[in-house]
C-alpha positions in Angstrom: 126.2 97.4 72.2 127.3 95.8 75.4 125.2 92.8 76.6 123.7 93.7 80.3 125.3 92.0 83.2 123.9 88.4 84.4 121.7 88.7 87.3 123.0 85.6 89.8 120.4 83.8 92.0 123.2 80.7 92.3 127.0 80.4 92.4 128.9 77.4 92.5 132.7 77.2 92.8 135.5 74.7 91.2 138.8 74.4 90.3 139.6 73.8 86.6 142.7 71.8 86.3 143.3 72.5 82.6 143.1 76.2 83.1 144.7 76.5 86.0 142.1 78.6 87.2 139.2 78.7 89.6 135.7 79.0 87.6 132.7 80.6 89.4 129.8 79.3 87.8 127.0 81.8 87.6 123.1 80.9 87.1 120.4 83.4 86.9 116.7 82.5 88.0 116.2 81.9 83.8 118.8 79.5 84.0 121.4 81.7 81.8 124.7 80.5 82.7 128.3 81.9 82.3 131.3 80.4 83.6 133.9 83.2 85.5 137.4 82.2 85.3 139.5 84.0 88.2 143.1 83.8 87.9 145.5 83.0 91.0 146.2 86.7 91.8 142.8 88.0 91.5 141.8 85.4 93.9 144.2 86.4 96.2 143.0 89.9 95.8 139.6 88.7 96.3 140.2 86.8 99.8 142.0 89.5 101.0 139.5 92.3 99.9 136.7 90.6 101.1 138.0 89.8 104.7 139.1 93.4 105.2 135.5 94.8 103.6 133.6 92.3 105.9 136.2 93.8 109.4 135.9 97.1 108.3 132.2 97.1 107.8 130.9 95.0 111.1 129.3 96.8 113.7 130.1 94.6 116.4 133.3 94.8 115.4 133.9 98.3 115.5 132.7 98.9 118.9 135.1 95.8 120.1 138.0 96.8 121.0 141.1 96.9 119.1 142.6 93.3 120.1 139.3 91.5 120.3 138.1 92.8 116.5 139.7 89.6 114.6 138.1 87.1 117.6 134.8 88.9 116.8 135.2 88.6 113.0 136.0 85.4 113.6 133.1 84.0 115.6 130.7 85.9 113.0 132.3 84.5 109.8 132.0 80.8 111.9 128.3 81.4 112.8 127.8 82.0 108.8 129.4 78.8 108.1 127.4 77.1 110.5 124.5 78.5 109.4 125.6 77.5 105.5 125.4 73.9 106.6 121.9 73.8 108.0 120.0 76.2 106.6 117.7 75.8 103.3 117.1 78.4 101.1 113.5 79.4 99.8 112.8 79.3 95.8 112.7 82.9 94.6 114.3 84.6 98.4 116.9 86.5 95.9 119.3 84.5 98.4 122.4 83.6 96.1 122.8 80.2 97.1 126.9 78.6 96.7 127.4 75.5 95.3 129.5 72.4 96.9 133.3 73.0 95.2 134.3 70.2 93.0 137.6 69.7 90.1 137.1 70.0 86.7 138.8 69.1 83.5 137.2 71.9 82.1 135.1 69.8 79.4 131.9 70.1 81.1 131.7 74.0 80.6 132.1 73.9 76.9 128.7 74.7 76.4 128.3 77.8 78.9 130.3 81.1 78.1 133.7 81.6 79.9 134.7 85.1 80.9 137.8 86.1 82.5 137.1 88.1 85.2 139.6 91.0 85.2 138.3 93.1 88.4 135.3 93.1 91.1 133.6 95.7 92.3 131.7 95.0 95.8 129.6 98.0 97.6 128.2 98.3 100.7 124.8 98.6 101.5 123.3 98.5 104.8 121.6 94.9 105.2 123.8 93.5 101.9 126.5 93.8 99.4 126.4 94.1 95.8 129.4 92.2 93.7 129.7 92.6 90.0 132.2 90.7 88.4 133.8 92.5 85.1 135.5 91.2 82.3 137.7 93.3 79.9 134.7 94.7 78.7 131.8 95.1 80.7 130.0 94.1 83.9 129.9 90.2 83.0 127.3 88.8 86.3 126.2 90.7 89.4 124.5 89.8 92.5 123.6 91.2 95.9 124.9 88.6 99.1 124.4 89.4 103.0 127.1 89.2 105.3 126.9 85.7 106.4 126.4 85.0 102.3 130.1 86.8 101.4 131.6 85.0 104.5 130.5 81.6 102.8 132.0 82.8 99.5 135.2 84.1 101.5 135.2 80.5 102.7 134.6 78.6 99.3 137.3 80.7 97.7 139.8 79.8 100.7 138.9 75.7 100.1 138.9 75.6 97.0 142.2 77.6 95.9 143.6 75.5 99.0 142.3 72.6 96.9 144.4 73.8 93.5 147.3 74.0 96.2 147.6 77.6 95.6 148.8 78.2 98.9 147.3 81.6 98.9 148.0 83.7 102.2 145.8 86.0 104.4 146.4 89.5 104.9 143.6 89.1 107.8 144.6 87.6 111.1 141.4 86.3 111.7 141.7 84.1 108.8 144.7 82.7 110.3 143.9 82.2 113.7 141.0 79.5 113.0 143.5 76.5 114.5 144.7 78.4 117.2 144.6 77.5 120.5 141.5 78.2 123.3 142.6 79.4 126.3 140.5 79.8 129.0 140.3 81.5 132.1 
């Protein structure tokens, strides 16, 4: 019999040193942990999925047109950072709230269950998005996040692989473009 998913209310993201790998740690309001490992590739995968999931499925960017779509993207996915940094979530909003990224050795984790994520599944829904995180076996944690919540993961997962010096790239251009120059008319 396979174990039901764990059903996230908070995230938090680190690099393991010893592993080599980034670990999402996933809590559930009972305060059931399990630690996801995500290897360098899936990560990738996961950047670039998510930045083309979050262009594809904006509004505001659709009806923009085709060489102001990134600049919108852009400007929505910094407004959700922005919004990260001063905003406080209330106790049982079924917000998933992300953690502060920090290294690891990998000790501390020894008494919550690693899984090795092997794929993630994210659909659409009109106000949110549902993730579930597999393992080789089963569904291993899911969670619903709105947009501004999977452009703050988007961002975590950039910092912190940019932390392991992964030196990950971005298919998006809008994800490259955030040091580029203003000009102004």
């Amino acid at each position: 019999m396979t174990a039901s998913p764990l059903h996230v209310s908070r995230l938090s993201l680190h690099y393991d040193t010893v592993e080599d790998r980034l670990v999402l740690m996933a809590v559930s309001d009972e305060e059931k942990a399990v630690a996801l490992h995500l290897t360098r590739r899936l990560t990738a995968r996961l950047i670039n999925g998510i930045s083309h999931l979050l262009e594809r499925s904006s509004a505001l960017a659709q009806r923009a047109p085709l060489d102001m779509r990134g600049d919108v993207i852009l400007l929505e996915h910094q407004r959700a950072l922005t919004r990260a940094e001063t905003s406080v979530r209330p106790a049982g909003s079924g917000a998933v709230a992300l953690g502060k990224a920090r290294r690891s050795g990998g000790a501390k984790q020894a008494a919550v269950p690693a899984r090795l994520v092997r794929a993630v599944n994210i659909a659409t829904r009109p106000a949110a998005f549902d993730i579930v995180l597999n393992d080789q076996r089963a569904a291993a944690a899911r969670f619903s996040a709105s947009r501004a919540e999977l452009h703050q993961l988007l961002e975590h997962l950039r910092r912190v692989s940019g932390s392991a010096d992964w030196a990950l790239s971005a298919d998006a251009a809008w994800l490259r473009q955030e040091s580029r120059e203003l000009i102004l008319n």
